[in-house]
C-alpha positions, 0 to 999 in steps of 0.5 A: 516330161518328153525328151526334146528334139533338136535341129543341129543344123542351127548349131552352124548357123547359130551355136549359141542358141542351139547350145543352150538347148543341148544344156537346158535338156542335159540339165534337165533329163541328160537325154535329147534327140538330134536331127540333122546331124550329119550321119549318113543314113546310108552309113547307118543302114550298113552298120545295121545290116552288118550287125544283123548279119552277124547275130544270126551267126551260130552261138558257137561262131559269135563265142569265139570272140567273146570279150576280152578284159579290153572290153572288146568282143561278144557278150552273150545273152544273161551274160550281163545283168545291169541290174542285179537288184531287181533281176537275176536271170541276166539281160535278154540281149546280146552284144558285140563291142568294138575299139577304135579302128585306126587306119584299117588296123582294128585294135582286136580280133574280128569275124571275117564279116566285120574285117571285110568291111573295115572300111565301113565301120572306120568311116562310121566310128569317124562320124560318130567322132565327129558329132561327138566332138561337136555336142562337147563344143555345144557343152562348151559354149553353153558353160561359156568357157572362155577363149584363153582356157580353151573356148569351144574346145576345152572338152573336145581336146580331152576326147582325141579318136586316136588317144587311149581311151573307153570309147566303144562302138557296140552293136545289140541285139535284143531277140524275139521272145514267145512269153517272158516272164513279168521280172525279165528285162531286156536291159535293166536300169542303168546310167551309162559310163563316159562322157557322151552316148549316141544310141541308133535304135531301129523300128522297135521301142522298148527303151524307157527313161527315169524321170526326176519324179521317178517315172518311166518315160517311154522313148519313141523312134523317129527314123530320122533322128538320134538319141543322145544322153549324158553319161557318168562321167560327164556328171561328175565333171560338171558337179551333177549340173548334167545328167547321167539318167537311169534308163532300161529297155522293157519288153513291149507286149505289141512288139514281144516276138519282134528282134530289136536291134540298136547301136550305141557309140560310148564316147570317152574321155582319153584315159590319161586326161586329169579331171581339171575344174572346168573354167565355168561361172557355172561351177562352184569355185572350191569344187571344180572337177575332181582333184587329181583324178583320171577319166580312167579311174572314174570310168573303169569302177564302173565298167568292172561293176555288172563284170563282177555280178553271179561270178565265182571266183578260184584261188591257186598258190602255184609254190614253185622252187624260187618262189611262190605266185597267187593266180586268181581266176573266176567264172560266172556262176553255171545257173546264170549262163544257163539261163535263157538259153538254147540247150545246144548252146550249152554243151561248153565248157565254162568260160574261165576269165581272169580274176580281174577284168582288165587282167591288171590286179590278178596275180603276185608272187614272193620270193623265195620259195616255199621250201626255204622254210624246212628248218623253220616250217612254223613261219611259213605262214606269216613270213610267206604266205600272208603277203599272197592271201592278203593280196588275194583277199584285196582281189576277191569280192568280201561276198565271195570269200568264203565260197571261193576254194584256194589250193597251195600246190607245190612243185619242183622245189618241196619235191627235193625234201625230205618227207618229214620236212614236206609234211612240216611245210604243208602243215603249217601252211594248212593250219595257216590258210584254215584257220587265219583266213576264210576262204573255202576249205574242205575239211581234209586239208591236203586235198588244197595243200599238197606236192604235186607230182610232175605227172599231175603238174603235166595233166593240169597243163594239158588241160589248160591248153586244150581249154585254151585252143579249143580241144575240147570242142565237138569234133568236126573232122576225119575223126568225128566220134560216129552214132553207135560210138555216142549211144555207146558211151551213154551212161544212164543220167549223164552222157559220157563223150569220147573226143579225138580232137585234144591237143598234145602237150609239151612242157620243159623246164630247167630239169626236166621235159614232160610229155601228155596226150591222148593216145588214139582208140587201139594205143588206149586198149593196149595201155590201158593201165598207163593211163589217167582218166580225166573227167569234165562236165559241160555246162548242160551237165554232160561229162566228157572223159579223156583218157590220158597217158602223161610222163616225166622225163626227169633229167632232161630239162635244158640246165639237166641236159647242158650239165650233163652234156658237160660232163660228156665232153670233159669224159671224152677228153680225159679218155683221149688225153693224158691225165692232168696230175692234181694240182698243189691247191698253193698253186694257180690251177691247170685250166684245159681248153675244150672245144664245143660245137653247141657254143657261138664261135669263140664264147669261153665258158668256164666251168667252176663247179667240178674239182680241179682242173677247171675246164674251158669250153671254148665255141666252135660253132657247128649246129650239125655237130651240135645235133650229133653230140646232143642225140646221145643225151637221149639214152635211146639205146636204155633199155625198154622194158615196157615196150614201147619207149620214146627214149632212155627206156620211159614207156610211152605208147605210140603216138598217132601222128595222124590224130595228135597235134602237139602245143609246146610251152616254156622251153619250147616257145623261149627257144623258138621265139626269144632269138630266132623269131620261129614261136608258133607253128613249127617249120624245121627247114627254117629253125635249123637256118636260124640255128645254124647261122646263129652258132656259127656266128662270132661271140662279139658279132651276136653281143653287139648285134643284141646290144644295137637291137635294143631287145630285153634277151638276157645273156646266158640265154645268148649263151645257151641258145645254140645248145638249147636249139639243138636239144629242141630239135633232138626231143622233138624230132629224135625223142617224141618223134615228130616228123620234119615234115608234115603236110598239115592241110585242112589240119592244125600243124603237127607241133606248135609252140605257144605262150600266149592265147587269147590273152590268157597266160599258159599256166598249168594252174588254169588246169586246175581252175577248169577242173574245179569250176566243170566240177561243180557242174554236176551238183547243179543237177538232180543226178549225178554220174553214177561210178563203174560197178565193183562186185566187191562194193555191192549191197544194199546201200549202193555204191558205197556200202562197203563203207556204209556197212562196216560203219552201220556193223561196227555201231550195232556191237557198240550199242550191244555192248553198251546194253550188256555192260549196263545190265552187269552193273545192274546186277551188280549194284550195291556192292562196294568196291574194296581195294586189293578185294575181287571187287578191285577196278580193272581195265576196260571198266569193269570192277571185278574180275566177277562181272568180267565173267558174267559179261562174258556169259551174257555176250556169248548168249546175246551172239 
């Protein structure tokens, strides 16, 4: 069997004709080549000439737009496998998927090269639209649906360019190869998902198609045609009367050493469109389309399922004060990135994605919080923790589960407990998740289930940014770390890399602020002892190691902050006015008026929580005023007796604004961004305007304002923003000690406040997830990063002899003592044991009192 040609230029003068060839090759092979069909060859040179041009870009340079859960962005070469059944290494190609651009604007990220030529690669989508939509005309009058359902254009209603939808443009590169093995493959068998393919290939075959007698046809390359072929999606709406054909791409001895190049055009259906039966005398009448089903729900199983192959996954339950959030997160396997590729494409560190492709079914929480359980801590299990890790195990591939770690950490709320509640949480949780479920756990429980301190829960969080924002890659600036530096840090098998491009991080929450960074050479000499270190391993084995001091400043999170600014302004009252006598409690109760400059002009708010008198504070608008009041929550004049100290007498070493960068989460973006508009990097000239004109602006002028707006902004937030603006501004400035104004050319600017990046939520519990999938790195390799020499420890069991000779020790006696007690009861046997005589048991096994002394003799000549 061969794949036929076609002439589409009869299909303008005769539709009827060429349709019945495009339907007697759908039905027959679900492929067809096209010629004259109305795509410049011009248009097509461009696109491949772009798409060479890029693949010859540095892995590193195509890896900054690696695809998204859109499906949109690169694919590496072995990052997927087609066909995980016959082929483990992964495909040999590369890939780069674009969404459809509408009116210039690009639906993602892109290089510079494909933005410059955004008109090209619109105009060339366009076209392939268009051909498109004339093949569903073809399907369309082959199936000879009538006028009054729609006519020739039934199909092509459902296929809009500028609907939601599948529809992608991909571009391949299939490298060169010197010798490949016979199981390697540079595209395993596969159907496409869809509705319709329009594949460019150039100069070089290699792809083969699936015959119905289960033979692979060799597909030529006819410069002047294109191949088209039935997808999936298709196939199912026609009841399997078109096509969907199994094909692959096989290395091809005469052109093994030769690049391969192609592009395909995915042509979907939008994705809301219902599957309706096709008004055709071809389809059966009871089984037409499918019944309610959406092209999105049929196609996305199929794009998830290559997603899904040589992926581990991790499982984090982040138990908070108000609750409890499962975040699953997932990785590909480290041997099956490794595979095929060039070493120095390897010094990364694994891409962690999220648990579901299309970051839809990857995270859940319950409330309340953990802690609520402290009076009845043997229903945490069932009451709290089964709706988490059932949702979990609904995400997580069944193949999976028992290889994929999960870890319950606790933060704010379980750190207000007694220890003996904690301890009654963490257990029963422990005994819940070890033994109800099967997800991996190591035998020592609390190493999964545990109060993390805000120290650690700052660490995690300083890693997941610098993961996200690229802090841990190779530095190329003022700071790069010099040969002798490198040859320095080798430490035998593994090579440990000291990196000064990492990113600082901020967090602030509700109570407190916390601050962690990597302090430059001298600061990391002076404090030694103060810091963590924080080891990672890239995916060619070699460990990174940061140094990092991190802190918590308790007591200086916002609702910390106001609460105590409070109560300094109703102590400053009182000690310049006359004390109110406390109230009869029959009687209604004094309310005194206080004025606060950090609240928009004429905002009352009461504050019920103190005893009697109620205080009032009543707005008066001046952010000046505001920052000079708040500056004194900082406590700067405690005490140090650490030298140095940012503020209220915490040691921190001094910071190198010349090396440290700062990325603010939390409070730090919500207050930037949520009103003012100012998230991202940090300009004080125009955050201080935004501040000072939204404090001085009426009460009633802001509500309104936000009311017409139509934004999601809650109200104590409009409440609190002109206090939390000024507190912004006095940890970062007056505390941390970041300047007001930086010259950042050629350097990222001095502090930025983010949530988002790349998608991909800022969380500390991606730190989590980043340490536990580098940390497995190592086991791959023969050899393991070998510890630091400790006098104390050495022998002949190594490292850990200590331990080992103790145990070696300790085992020796008890089989000497063994051998000793039985030699007694052999000289002894025969005697019978008479109570309230010598031979009367006591403790410790022995029978008399006689044989005790014996045994003593014996030991002391056997010592």
């Amino acid at each position: 069997m061969t794949i036929p040609i076609i002439d589409f230029s009869l299909f303008e003068e005769d539709p009827l004709s060429c349709s019945k060839q495009i339907r007697t090759a759908s039905e027959s092979i679900g492929f067809f080549f096209l010629k004259n069909h109305g795509i410049e060859r011009e248009i097509i040179d461009d696109i491949f000439k772009n798409s060479q041009e890029y693949f010859n870009f540095s892995f590193e340079e195509k890896s900054q737009y690696r695809i998204t859960r859109e499906n949109q962005g690169y694919t590496s070469t072995h990052q997927e496998t087609l066909d995980p059944d016959n082929h483990t290494s992964g495909d040999f190609k590369e890939s780069f998927n674009f969404g459809m651009i509408h009116d210039g604007k690009p639906p993602q990220k892109l290089p510079s090269l494909f933005e410059k030529n955004l008109i090209t690669l619109e105009s060339f989508m366009k076209s392939c639209h268009r051909l498109c939509m004339k093949i569903l005309q073809a399907f369309a009058i082959a199936l000879e649906i009538s006028e009054t359902e729609g006519g020739k254009h039934w199909f092509e209603k459902k296929h809009r360019y500028e609907a939601k939808s599948g529809t992608t443009l991909r571009i391949l590169h299939y490298p060169a190869m010197n010798q490949v093995n016979p199981e390697d493959i540079r595209a395993g068998s596969h159907s496409d998902y869809g509705s319709v393919t329009i594949l460019f290939q150039k100069d070089i075959a290699g792809l083969e198609v699936l015959s119905a007698d289960m033979n692979w046809i060799s597909v030529p390359v006819f410069p002047d045609c294109i191949l088209i072929n039935i997808g999936d999606l298709l196939e199912f709406w026609t009841q399997g009367l078109f096509k969907s054909t199994i094909h692959r791409v096989v290395f091809r001895k005469e052109t093994l050493n030769q690049d391969r190049y192609s592009v395909a055009y995915f042509c979907h259906a939008e994705d809301d469109v219902r599957l309706d039966p096709i008004p055709s005398r071809f389809m059966t009448a009871d089984e037409k389309g499918g019944k309610n089903m959406t092209a999105v729900r049929e196609v996305m199983p199929s794009i998830t399922s290559t997603w899904s192959f040589n992926r581990n996954y991790g499982v984090v339950i982040d138990a908070g004060s108000s609750g409890s959030r499962i975040q699953i997160y997932s990785w590909k396997e480290h041997d099956f990135v490794r595979k095929g590729k060039d070493p120095k494409d390897l010094h990364t560190l694994p891409t962690i994605e999220l648990g579901d492709e299309f970051g839809i079914k990857w995270q859940k929480k319950v409330e309340p919080g953990i802690s609520s359980f402290a009076l009845n801590p043997s229903e945490v299990g069932e009451k709290h923790l089964k709706e988490l890790i059932d949702f979990a195990l609904e995400v997580v591939p069944s193949y999976e589960i028992s290889n994929t770690p999960i870890y319950l950490l606790a933060t704010a709320g379980m750190r207000l407990l007694p220890p003996h509640q904690q301890a009654a949480i963490l257990q029963s949780a422990c005994d819940y998740i070890m033994f109800q479920n099967r997800f991996k756990m190591m035998e020592k429980c609390s190493d999964h289930v545990q109060v993390i301190s805000g120290e650690k829960e700052g660490l995690y969080g300083w890693i997941a940014v610098n993961y996200l924002m690229g802090g841990f890659e190779k530095d190329e600036g003022d700071h790069k770390v010099t040969d002798s530096q490198l040859q320095q840090s080798y430490d035998n098998d593994f090579s440990s890399i000291k990196h000064m491009t990492t990113f600082g991080f901020l967090d602030m929450g509700g109570a407190s602020t916390q601050i962690a960074f990597e302090p430059n050479l001298d600061e990391s000499k002076k404090h030694a002892n103060d810091l963590t270190t924080v080891l990672l391993w890239t995916l060619d084995g070699q460990q990174m190691e940061y140094k990092v001091f991190v802190t918590t400043f308790l007591g200086y999170g916002t609702n910390e902050a106001r609460r105590r600014y409070i109560e300094d302004r109703i102590q400053n009252y009182t000690s310049t006015h006359e004390k109110i006598a406390n109230p009869d409690s029959s009687l209604e109760q004094p309310n005194v008026l206080i004025n606060d400059p950090c609240l928009p002009i004429d905002l009352l708010l009461t504050d019920t929580a103190l005893p009697p008198p109620l205080y009032t504070l009543q707005g008066t608008g001046n952010f000046e005023q505001c920052l000079n009041y708040t500056y004194s929550l900082l406590n700067k004049s405690v005490a140090c007796f650490d030298e140095p100290c940012l503020f209220n007498g915490v040691h921190t070493p001094t910071i190198d604004f010349t090396v440290n960068n700062f990325i603010g989460i939390s409070e730090y973006w919500y207050t930037s961004h949520d009103i003012f508009d100012q998230g991202g990097k940090w300009d004080y000239e125009n955050f201080e305007t935004k501040a000072t004109d939204y404090c001085s602006s009426k009460w009633d002028n802001i509500v309104n304002n936000y009311h017409k707006s139509g934004t999601l902004t809650n109200l104590p937030r409009l409440e609190m923003q002109c206090f939390k603006a000024a507190w912004l501004v006095n940890v970062l400035h007056n505390g941390i000690g970041i300047p007001k104004s930086e010259s950042t050319i050629g350097r990222p600017p001095l502090f930025q406040s983010i949530d988002v990046i790349d998608n991909m939520q800022v969380s500390w519990t991606l730190g989590k997830m980043v340490l536990e999938a580098s940390s497995t790195i190592p086991l791959v390799f023969d050899a393991r990063p070998k510890p630091p020499p400790n006098p104390q420890h050495h022998g002949i069991f190594g490292y850990y002899n200590f331990m080992v000779e103790w145990i070696i020790g300790i085992s020796s006696l008890t089989v000497l003592l063994i051998i000793t007690w039985y030699m007694c009861c052999k000289l002894e046997i025969g005697r019978s044991i008479i109570p309230g005589s010598d031979n009367q048991r006591f403790g410790f096994g022995f029978r008399s009192r006689k044989r005790r002394v014996r045994f003593g003799e014996l030991f002391h000549k056997l010592m």
